[in-house]
BALUMLUM-316617 format. One line per field, with one value per residue: residue number from 1; residue in three letters; x, y, z of N, C-alpha, C in turn. Coordinates in Angstrom, 3 decimals. Layout:
! residues N
seq: c(NUM	...)
type: c(ALA	...)
nc1: c(X	...)
nc2: c(Y	...)
nc3: c(Z	...)
cac1: c(X	...)
cac2: c(Y	...)
cac3: c(Z	...)
cc1: c(X	...)
cc2: c(Y	...)
cc3: c(Z	...)
***
This chain:
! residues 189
seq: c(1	2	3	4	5	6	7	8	9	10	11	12	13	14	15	16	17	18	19	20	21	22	23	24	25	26	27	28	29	30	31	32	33	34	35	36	37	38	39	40	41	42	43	44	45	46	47	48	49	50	51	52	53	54	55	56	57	58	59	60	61	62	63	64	65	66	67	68	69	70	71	72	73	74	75	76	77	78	79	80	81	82	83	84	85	86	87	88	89	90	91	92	93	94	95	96	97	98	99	100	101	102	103	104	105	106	107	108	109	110	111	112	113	114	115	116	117	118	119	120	121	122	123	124	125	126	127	128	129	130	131	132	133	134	135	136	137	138	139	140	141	142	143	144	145	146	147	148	149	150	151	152	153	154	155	156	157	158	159	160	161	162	163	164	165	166	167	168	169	170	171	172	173	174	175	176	177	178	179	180	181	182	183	184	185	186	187	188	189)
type: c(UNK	UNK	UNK	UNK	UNK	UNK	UNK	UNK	UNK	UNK	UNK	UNK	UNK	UNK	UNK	UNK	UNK	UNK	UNK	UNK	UNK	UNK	UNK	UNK	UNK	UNK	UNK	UNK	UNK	UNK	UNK	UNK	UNK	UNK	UNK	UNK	UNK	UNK	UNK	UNK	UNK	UNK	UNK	UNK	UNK	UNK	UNK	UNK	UNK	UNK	UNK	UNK	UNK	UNK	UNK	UNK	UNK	UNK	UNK	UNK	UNK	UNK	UNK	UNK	UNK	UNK	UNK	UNK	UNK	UNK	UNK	UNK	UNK	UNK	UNK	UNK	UNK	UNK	UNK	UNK	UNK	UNK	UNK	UNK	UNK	UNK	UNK	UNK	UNK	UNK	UNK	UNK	UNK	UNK	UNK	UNK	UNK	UNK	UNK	UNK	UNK	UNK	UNK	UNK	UNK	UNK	UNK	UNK	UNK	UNK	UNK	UNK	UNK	UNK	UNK	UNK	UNK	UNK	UNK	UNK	UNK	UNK	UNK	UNK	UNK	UNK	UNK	UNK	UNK	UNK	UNK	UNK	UNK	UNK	UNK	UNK	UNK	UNK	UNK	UNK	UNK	UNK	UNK	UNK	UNK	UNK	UNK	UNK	UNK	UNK	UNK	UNK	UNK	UNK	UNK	UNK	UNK	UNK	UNK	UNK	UNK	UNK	UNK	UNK	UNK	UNK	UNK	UNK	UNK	UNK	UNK	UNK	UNK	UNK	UNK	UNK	UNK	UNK	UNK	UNK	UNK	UNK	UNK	UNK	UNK	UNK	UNK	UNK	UNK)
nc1: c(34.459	35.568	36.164	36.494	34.462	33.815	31.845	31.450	30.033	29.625	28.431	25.780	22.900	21.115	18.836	18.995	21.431	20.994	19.026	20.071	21.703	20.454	19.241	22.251	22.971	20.815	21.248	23.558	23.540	21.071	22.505	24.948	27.977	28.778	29.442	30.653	31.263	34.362	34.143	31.642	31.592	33.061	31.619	29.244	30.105	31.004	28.177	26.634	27.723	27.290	24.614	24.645	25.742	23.732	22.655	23.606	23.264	20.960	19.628	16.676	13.055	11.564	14.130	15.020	13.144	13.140	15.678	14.795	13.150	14.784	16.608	14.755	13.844	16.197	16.720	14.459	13.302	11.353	12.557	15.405	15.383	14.911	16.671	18.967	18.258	18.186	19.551	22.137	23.033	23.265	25.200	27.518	27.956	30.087	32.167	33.945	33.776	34.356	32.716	32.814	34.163	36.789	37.452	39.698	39.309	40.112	39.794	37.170	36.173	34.522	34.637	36.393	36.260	37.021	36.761	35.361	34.983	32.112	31.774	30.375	32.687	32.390	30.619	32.651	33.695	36.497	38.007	37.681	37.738	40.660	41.166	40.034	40.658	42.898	44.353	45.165	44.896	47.804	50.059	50.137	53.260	55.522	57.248	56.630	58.299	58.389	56.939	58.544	61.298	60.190	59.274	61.466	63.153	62.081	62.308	65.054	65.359	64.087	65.676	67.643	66.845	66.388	69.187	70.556	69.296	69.853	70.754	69.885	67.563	66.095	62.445	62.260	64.460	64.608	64.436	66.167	68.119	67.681	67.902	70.656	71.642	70.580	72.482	74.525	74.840	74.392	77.224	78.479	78.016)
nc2: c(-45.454	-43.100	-40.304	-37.241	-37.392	-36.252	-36.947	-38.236	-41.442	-42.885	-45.523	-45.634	-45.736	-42.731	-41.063	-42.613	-41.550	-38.898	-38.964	-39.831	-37.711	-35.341	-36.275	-36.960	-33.921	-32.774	-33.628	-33.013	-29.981	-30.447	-31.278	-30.639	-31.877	-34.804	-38.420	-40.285	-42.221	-41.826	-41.120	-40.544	-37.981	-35.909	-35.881	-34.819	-32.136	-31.218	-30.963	-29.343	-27.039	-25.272	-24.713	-23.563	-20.843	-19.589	-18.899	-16.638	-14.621	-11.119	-9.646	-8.584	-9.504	-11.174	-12.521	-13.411	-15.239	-16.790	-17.996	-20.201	-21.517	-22.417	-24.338	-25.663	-27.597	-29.157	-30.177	-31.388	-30.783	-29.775	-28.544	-28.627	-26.672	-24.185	-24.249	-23.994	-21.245	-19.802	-20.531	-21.352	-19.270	-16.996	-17.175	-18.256	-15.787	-14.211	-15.394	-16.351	-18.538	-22.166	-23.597	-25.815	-28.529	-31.565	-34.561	-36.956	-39.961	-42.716	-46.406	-48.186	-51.117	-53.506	-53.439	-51.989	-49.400	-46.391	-43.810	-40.998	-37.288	-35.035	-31.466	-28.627	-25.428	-23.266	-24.100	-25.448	-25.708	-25.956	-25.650	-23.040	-21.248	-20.405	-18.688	-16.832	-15.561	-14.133	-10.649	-8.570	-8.021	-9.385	-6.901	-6.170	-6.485	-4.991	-7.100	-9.186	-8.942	-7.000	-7.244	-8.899	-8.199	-5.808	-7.471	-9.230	-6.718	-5.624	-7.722	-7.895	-5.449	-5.822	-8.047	-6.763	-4.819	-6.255	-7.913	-4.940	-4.718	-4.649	-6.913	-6.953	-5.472	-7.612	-8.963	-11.622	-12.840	-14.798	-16.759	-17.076	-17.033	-20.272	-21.194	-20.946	-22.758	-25.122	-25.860	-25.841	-27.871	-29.670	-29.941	-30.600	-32.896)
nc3: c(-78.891	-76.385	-76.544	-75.454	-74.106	-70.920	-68.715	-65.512	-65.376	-63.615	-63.574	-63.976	-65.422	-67.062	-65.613	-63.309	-62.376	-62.397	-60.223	-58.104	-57.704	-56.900	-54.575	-52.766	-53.030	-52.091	-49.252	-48.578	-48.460	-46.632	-43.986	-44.281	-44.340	-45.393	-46.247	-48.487	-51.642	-53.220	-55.962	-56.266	-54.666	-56.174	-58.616	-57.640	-56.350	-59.037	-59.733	-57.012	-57.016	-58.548	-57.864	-55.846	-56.183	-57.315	-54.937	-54.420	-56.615	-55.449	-57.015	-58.060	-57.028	-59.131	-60.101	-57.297	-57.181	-59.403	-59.398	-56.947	-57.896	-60.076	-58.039	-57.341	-59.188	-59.337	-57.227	-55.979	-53.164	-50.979	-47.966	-48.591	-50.263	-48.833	-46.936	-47.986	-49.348	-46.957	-44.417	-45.613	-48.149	-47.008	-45.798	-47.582	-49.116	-49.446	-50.540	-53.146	-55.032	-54.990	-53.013	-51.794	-49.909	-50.545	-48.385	-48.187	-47.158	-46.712	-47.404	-48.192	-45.951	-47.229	-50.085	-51.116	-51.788	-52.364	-49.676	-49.280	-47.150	-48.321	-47.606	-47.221	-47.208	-45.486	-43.203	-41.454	-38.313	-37.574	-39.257	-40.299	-38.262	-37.903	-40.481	-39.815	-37.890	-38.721	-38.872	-40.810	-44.016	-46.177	-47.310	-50.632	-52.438	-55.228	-55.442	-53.647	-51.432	-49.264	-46.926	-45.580	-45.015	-43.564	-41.369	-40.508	-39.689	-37.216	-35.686	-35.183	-33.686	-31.448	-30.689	-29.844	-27.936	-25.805	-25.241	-24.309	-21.659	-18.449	-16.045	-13.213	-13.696	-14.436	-14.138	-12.414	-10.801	-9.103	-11.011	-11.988	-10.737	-10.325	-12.333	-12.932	-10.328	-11.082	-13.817	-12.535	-10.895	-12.815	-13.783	-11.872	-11.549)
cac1: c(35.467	34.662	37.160	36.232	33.207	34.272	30.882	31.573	28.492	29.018	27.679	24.052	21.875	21.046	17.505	19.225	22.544	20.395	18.142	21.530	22.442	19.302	19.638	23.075	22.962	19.577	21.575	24.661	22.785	20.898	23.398	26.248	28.405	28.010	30.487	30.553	32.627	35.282	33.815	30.229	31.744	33.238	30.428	28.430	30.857	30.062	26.631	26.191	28.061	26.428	23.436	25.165	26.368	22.825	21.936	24.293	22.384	19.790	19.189	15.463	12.087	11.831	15.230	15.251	12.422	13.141	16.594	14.424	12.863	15.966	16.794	13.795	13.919	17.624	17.132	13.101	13.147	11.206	12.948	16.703	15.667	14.485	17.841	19.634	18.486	18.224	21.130	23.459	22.852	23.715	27.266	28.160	27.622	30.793	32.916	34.184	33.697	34.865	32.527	32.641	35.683	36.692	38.926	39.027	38.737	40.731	39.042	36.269	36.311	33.754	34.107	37.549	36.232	37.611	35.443	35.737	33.696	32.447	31.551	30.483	33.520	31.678	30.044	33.394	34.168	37.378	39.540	37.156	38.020	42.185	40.892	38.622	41.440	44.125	44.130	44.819	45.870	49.435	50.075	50.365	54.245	55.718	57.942	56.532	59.518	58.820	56.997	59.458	62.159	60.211	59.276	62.766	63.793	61.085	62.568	66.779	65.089	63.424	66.324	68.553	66.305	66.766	70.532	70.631	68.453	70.862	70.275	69.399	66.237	64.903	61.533	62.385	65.196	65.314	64.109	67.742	69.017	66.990	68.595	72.216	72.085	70.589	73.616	75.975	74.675	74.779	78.210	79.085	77.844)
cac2: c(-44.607	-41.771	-38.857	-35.974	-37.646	-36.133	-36.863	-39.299	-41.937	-43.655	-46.839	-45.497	-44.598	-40.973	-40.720	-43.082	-40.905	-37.322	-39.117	-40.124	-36.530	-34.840	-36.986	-36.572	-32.269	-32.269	-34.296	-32.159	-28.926	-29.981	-31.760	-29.717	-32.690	-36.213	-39.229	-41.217	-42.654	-40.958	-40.370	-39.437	-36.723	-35.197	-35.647	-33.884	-31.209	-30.091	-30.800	-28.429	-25.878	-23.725	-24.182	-23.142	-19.551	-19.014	-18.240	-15.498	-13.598	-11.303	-8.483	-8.551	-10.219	-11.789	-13.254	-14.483	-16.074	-17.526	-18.790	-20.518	-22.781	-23.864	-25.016	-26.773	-28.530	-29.686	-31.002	-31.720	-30.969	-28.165	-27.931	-28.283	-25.614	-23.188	-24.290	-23.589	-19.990	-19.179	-20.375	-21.567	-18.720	-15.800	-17.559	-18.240	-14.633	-13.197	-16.005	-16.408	-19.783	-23.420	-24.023	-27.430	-29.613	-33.103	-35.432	-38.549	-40.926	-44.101	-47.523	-48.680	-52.341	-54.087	-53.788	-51.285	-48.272	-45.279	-42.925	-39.606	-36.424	-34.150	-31.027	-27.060	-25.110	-22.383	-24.346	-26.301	-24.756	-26.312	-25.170	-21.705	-20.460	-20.263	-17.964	-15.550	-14.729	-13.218	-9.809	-8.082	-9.196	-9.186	-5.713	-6.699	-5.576	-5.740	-8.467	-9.694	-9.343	-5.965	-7.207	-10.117	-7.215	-5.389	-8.169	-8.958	-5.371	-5.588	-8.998	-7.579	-4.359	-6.881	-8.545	-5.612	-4.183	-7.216	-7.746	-3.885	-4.522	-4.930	-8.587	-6.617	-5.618	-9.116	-9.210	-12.622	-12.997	-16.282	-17.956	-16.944	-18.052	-21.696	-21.894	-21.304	-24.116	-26.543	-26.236	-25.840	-29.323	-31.022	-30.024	-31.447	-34.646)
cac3: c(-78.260	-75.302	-76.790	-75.221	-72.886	-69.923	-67.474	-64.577	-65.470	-61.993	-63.326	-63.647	-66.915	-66.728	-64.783	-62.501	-61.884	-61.958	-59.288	-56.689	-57.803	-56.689	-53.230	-52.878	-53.397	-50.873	-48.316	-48.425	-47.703	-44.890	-43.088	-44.167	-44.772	-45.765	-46.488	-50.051	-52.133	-53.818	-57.483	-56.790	-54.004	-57.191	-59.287	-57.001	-56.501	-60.121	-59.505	-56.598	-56.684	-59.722	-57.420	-54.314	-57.053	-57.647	-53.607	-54.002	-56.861	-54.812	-57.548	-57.925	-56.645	-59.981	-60.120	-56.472	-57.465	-60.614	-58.644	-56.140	-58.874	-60.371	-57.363	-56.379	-60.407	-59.442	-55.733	-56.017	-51.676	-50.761	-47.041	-48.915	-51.159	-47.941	-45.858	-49.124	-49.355	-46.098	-44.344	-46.353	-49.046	-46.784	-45.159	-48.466	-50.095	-49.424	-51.049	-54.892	-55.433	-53.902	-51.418	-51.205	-49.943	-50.560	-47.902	-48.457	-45.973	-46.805	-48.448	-47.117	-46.435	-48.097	-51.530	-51.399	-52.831	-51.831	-49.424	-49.000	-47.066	-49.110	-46.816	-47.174	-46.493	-44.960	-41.618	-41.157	-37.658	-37.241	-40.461	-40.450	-37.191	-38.535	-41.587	-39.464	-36.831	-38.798	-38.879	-41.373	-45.171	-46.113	-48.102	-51.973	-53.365	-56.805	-55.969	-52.604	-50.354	-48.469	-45.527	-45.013	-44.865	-42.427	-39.874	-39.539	-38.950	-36.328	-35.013	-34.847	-32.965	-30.118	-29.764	-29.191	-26.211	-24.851	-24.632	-23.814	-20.170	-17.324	-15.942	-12.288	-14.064	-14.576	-13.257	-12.064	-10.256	-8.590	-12.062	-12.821	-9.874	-10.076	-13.453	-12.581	-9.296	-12.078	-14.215	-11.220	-10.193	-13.482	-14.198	-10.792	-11.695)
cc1: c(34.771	35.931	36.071	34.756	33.913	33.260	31.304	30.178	27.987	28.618	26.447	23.931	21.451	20.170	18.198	20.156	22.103	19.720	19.169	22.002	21.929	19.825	21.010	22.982	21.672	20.122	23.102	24.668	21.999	21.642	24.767	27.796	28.210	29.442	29.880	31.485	32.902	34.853	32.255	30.808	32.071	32.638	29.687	28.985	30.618	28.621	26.058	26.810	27.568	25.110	23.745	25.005	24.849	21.739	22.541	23.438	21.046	19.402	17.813	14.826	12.386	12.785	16.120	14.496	12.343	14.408	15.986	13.654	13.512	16.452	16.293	13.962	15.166	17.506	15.535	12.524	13.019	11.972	14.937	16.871	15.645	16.252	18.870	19.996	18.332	19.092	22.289	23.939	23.530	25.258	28.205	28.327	28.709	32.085	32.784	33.487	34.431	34.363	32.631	34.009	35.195	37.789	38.322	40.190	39.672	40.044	38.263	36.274	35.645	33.410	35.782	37.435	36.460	36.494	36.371	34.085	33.691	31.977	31.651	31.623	33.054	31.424	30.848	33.861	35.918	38.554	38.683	37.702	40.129	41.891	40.219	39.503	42.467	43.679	44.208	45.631	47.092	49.255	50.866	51.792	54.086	56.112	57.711	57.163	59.472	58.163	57.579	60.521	61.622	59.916	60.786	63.876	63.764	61.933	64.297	66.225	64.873	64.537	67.473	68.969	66.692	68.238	70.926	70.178	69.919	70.395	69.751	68.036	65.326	64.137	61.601	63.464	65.640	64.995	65.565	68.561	68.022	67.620	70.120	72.170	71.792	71.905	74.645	75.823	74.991	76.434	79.068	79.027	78.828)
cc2: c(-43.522	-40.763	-37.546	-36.301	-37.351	-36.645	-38.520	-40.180	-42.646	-44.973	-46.751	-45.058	-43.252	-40.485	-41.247	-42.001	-39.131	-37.604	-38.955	-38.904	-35.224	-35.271	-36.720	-34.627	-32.143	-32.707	-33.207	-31.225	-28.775	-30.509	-31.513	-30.438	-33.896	-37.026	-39.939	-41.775	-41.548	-39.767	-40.072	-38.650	-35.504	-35.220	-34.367	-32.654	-30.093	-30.010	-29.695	-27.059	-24.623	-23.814	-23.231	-21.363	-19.129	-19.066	-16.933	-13.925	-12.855	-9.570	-8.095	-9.788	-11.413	-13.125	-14.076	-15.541	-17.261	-18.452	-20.120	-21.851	-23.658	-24.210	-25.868	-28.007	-28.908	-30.305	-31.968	-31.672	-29.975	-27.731	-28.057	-27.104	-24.531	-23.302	-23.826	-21.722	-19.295	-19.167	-20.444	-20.042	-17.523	-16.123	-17.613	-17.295	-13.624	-14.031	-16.458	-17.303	-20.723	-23.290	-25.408	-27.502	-31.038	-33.610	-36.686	-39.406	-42.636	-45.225	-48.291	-50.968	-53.870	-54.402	-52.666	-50.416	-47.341	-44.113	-42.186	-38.687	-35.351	-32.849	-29.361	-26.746	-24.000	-22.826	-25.641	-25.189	-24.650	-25.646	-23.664	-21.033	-19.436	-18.883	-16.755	-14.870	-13.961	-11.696	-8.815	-8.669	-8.617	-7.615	-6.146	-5.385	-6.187	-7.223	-9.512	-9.976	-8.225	-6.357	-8.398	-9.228	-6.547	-5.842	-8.835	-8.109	-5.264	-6.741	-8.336	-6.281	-5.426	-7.152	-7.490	-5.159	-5.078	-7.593	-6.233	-3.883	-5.204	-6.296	-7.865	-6.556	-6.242	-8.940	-10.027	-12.945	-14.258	-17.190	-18.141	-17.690	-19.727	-22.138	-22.225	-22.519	-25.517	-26.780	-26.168	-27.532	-29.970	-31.020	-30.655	-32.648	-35.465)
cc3: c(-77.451	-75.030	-76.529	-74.325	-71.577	-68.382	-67.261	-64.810	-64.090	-62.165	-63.180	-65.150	-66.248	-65.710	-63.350	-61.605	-61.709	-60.356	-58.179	-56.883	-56.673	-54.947	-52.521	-52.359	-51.962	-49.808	-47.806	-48.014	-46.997	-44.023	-43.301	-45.010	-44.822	-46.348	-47.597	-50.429	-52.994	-54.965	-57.425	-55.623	-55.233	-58.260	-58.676	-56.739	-57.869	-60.468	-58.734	-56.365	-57.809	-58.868	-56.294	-54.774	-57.339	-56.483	-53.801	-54.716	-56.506	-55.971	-57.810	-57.368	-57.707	-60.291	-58.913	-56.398	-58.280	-60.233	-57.647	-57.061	-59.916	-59.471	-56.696	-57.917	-60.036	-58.099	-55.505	-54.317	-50.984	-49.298	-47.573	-49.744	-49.778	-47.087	-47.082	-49.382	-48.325	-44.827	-45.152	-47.622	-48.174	-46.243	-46.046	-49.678	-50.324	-50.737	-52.263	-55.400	-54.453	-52.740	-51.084	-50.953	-49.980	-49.471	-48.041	-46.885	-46.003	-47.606	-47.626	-47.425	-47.030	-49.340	-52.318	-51.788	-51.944	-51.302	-49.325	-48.236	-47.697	-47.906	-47.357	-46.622	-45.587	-43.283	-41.623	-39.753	-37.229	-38.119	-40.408	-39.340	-37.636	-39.541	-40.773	-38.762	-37.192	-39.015	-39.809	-42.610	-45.499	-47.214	-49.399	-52.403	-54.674	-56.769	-54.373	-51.252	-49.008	-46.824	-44.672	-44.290	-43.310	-41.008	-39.393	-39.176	-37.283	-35.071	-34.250	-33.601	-31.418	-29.745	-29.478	-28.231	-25.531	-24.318	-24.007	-22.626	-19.826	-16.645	-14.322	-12.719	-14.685	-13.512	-12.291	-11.502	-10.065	-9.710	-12.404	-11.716	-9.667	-11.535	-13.820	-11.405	-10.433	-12.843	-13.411	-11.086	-11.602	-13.907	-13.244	-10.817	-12.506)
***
């Protein structure tokens, strides 16, 4: 019985499945992202991300040091350990946790197994750019409703001014008149 074995074995004995782990984790951090199948993306997921959590600690010599060699004993690749703590380590210093993502990819057709990419969320430029541009964060209430309240105060005010302008002081004039001959004409039709 395997009550309470929770580790993914992958179909490998142990040396085997540390080794594709190792490979895997060094491949991910220099090329950012990488495509697999399904269940070693989430293997690896809890594989690298306690290494990823131990670029962030920079409190002494000592202890960036002593960081720097569990990460070379867990990847064995001295230029994934250097790209590790020297890019990836400072992009990812501001953020909690979850750097990685998973999408998966559909079934690949050779054998049906389900791929997926696994990918730093950090140097994704496409979903990062969305997160960087808003401006400022929502203002935390008790019950979350007050700045719903005040953007559509904000919204009834706008449209107010607007029925209040005199239709002479449309900037645009003939847009107004190019939009009355259109419905003049279709109602003639």
């Amino acid at each position: 019985m395997r009550h309470g074995d929770k580790i993914n074995n992958l179909g490998r004995k142990k040396a085997h499945r540390v080794a594709l782990l190792n490979n895997l984790a060094a491949q991910l951090i220099t090329h950012k992202r990488i495509v697999t199948t399904l269940a070693k993306a989430k293997a690896l997921r809890t594989y690298v991300e306690p290494l990823l959590t131990k670029t962030k600690k920079t409190e002494s010599a000592a202890v960036i040091t002593h960081n720097h060699r569990l990460a070379f004993a867990h990847l064995q690749n001295k230029e994934a350990v250097k790209e590790l703590f020297t890019v990836v380590g400072p992009k990812i210093a501001a953020r909690p946790g979850g750097y990685t993502r998973i999408i998966k990819l559909g079934i690949r057709p050779g054998d049906n197994a389900e791929k997926a990419m696994i990918e730093l969320v950090d140097f994704n430029d496409v979903y990062g750019k969305t997160a960087s541009t808003s401006a400022e964060p929502a203002k935390k209430t008790r019950r979350g409703r007050a700045p719903k309240k005040a953007a559509t105060v904000e919204a009834v005010e706008t449209v107010e001014t607007v029925e209040a302008t005199p239709v002479a002081e449309v900037a645009a004039p003939e847009v107004a008149e190019d939009t009355t001959t259109t419905t003049e004409e279709k109602t003639a039709e």
